[in-house]
N, C-alpha and C positions, 0 to 999 in steps of 0.2 A: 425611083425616089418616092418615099411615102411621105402624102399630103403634111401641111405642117398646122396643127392645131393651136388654140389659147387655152390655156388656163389659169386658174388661180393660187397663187403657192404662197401662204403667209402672207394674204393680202398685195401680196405684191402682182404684177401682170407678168406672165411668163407663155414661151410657147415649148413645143417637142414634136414630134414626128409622132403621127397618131399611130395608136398602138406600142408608143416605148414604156418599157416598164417604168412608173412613179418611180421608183427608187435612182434608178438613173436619171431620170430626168432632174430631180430634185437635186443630183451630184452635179451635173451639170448648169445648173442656175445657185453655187454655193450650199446647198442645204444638206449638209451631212445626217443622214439616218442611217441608225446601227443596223447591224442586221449579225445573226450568226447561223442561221442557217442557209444562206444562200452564197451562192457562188454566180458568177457571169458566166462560168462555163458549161452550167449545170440551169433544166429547168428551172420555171419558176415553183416554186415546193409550198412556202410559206408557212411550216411548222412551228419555228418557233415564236412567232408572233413580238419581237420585238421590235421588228418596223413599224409598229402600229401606226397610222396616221388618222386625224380623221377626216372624213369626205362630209358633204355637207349632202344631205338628201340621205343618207346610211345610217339605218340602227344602230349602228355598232362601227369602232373603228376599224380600219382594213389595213390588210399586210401590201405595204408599200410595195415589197418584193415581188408581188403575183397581181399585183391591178394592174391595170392596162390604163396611160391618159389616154381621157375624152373629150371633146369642145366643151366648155364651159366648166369644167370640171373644178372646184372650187375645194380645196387643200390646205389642212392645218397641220401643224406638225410639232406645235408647240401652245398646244392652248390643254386640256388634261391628258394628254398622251404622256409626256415625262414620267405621271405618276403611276401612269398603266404601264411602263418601261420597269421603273423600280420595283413594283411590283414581280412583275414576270421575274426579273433580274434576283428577286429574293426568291422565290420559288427555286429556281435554279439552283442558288447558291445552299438552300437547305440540304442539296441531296448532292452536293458536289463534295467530297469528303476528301480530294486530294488534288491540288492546283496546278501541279508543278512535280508531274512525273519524272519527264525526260528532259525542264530546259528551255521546251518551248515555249514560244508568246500562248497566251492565254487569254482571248476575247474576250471572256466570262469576268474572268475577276478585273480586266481596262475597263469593261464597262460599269461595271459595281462601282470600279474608285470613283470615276467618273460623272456615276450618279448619286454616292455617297448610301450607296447601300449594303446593309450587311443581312447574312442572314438568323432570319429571329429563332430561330433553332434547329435542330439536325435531325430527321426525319430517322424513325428507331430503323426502318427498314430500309432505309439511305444504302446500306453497305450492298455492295453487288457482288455476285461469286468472281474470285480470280480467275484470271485466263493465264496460262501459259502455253506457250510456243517455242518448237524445238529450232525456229530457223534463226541463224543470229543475224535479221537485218535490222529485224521490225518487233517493237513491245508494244504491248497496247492494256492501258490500266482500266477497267471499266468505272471505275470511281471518278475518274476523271471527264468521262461522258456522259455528254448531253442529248445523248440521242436525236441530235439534228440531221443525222442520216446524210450528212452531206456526203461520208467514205464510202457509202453504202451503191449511193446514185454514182457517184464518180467513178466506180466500178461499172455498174450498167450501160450509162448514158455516154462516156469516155473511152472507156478502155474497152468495152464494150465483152464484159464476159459477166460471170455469178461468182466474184473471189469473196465477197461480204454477206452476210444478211443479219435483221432483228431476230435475236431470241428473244423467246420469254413471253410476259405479260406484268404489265403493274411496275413493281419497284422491281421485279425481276430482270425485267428486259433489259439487255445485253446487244453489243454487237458484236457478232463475231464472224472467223471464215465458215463458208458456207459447209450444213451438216457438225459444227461444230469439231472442223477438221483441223491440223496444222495446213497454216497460208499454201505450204510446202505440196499439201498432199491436195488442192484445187485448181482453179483456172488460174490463181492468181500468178503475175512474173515479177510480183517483189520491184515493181519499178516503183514504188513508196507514193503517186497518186494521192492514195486513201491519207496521206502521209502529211503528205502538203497540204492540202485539204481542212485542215482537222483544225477547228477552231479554239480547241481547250489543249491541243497537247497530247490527248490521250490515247493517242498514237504516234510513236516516237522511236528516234532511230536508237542501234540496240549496237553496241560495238565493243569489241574486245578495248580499244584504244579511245576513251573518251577525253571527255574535259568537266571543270568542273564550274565554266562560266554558263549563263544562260545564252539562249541563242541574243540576243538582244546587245549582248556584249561583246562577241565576236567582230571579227573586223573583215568585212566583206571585201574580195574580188573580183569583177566580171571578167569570164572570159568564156574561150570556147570549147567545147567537152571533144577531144580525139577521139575518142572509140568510132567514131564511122566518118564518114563524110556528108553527112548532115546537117551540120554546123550549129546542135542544138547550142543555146547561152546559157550560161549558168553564173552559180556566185559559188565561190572557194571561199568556205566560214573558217577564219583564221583564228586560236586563240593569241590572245596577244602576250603572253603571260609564256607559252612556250614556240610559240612563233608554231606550230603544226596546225596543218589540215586537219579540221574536227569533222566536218558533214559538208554535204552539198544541197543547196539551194537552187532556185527558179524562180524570177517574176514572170506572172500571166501576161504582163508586156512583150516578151522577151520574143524576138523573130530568130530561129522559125518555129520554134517548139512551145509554142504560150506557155513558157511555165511549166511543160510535159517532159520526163525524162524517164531513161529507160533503169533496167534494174544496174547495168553496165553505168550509165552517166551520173546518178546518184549516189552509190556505195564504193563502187569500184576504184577509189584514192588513194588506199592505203601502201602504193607501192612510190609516191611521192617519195614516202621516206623510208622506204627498203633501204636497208644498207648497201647491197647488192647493184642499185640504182647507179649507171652514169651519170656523174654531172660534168664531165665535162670532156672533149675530144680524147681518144688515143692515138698511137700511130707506131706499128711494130718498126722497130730500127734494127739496125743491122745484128744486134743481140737474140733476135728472136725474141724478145720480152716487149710486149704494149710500153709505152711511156706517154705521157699527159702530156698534152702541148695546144697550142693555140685553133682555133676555129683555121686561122688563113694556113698556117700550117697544113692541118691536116686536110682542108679542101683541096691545096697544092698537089698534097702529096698523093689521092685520089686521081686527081685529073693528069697526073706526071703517071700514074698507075695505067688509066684505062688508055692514057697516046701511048704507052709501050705495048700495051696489049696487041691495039688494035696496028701498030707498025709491023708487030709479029708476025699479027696470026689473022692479019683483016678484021673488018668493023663488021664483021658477020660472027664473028668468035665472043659479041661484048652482047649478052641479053640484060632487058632492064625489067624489072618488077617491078609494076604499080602497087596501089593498098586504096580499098574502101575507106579508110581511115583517111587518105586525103580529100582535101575537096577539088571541085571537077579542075577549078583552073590548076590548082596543083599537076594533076593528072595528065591535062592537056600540056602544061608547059615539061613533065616527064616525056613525054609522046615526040614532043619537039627538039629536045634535048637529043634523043636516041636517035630519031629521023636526021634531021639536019645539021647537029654536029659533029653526032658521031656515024652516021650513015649506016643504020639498020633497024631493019621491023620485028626483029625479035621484042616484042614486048609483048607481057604479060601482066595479069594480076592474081595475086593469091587466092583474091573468092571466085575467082572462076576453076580453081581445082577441085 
């Protein structure tokens, strides 16, 4: 447990555990400060300097995001910061030439409405070279970037490889995959990270099968991602307009994946609405042809299946197949199933082939 300090936060008396970052602490005691380049998952960076706060004994205001409270520490956040925000906020917005690439929320322009800032004109050399990319999961508009390098770090820091880095210099600078490859052709595994991350948008999901609502307007699901037995959380982004699965989501709350998914857990939906897709039991009948029928049905007609087996041919003739795709108790209660009702150790699981 680290010691617990006092400070000063908009005159009012506050404390935090020494050494928590201002910006938390300040979330913590109601005090909302913007921030776009930082993440809780990710060091502290403090590039873009729109947390600015001021400290009292300090030249200059400081990035709430990267200070650390200290005893006495005395904290403003609303005495000329706002206009040091709008400021920064127009800067941005001179060289931001496309809001709303893919759909996604947009930090940059909530904070402009927010602070009722527009920008006072468009920098001649604003336009950044296009990138294109041969993999269809992920587009990424450079016009839309802010160079907060958040997708950049969250590659290093997280996922822990080199799938990103800055190109360029000046009005040039870019982000892109590292050596200025396709995503395809690096460390990267397309599990979209850099994705979620991205505070403008300007990395955005890329799909044969879109929509044409913002994410903001979809109508969110929580549930649990199948592909392994992990039990990462996600949100199924519904549009409402055709009732189909548009993208997959993560909040950084979310136990046990904070928000982390694979390239499998993110992209990997579109078989929802395969045609090909069961939705609902079969059960071959005396025709030799499948026919639809009920859940009790068909679990009947199963367990009527594996007692004639095992009257045949002994409960040594019945193996059962686990999957990484369940989770443990699933697995355990398969294990028990085999052992004690139907009385045998043939089990297996697929990823052990």
């Amino acid at each position: 447990m680290r010691a617990m300090v006092s400070f000063t936060l908009d005159g009012s008396p506050a404390s935090a555990p020494e050494g928590e970052l201002l910006v938390h602490a300040a979330a913590r005691h109601g005090v909302f400060i913007p921030t776009l380049c930082h993440d809780d998952k990710l060091d502290p960076y403090g590039g873009c300097r729109m947390c600015v706060v001021g400290v009292e004994g300090s030249p200059r205001p400081l990035p709430a995001c990267a200070t650390r409270v200290t005893e006495g520490m005395i904290v403003s956040t609303n005495s000329s910061v706002p206009q040091f925000r709008k400021t920064l906020t127009e800067m941005l917005l001179a060289e931001h030439l496309d809001s709303n690439p893919g759909g996604r929320p947009n930090e940059l322009t909530d904070l402009a409405q927010e602070l009722d800032a527009e920008a006072p004109f468009t920098l001649p050399d604003a336009k950044r070279k296009d990138y294109e990319d041969r993999n269809r999961l992920m587009g990424y508009t450079p016009d839309s970037c802010i160079l907060c390098n958040r997708c950049v770090r969250y590659t290093q820091e997280v996922m822990q490889c080199s799938a990103l880095s800055l190109e360029g210099r000046g009005p040039e600078a870019r982000i892109v995959p590292t050596w200025e490859r396709s995503w395809l052709d690096t460390e990267c595994e397309l599990c979209g990270g850099c994705l979620s991350v991205c505070p403008t948008g300007a990395i955005f999901e890329k799909f044969l099968e879109g929509t044409e609502q913002p994410e903001r307007e979809l109508v969110k699901t929580k549930t649990t991602c199948t592909f392994c037995g992990v039990g990462c959380q996600l949100d199924l982004n519904v549009d409402p307009t055709t009732n189909r699965i548009v993208k997959v989501t993560s909040e950084p709350h979310y136990v046990s994946n904070e928000g982390n998914l694979c390239v499998k857990g993110r992209f990997a939906f579109n078989f929802v609405h395969h045609p090909d897709r069961l939705t609902q039991p079969l059960v071959r009948r005396e025709d030799g042809d499948l026919h639809p029928t009920s859940w009790e049905d068909a679990l009947k007609a199963a367990a009527d299946g594996l007692n004639r087996v095992k009257a045949e041919h002994g409960p040594h003739s019945i193996g059962f197949l686990a999957s990484a795709r369940l989770t443990m108790e699933e697995n355990f209660l398969i294990q028990k199933l085999a052992r004690t009702v139907v009385g045998t150790n043939s089990i297996h699981s697929c990823e052990a082939t």
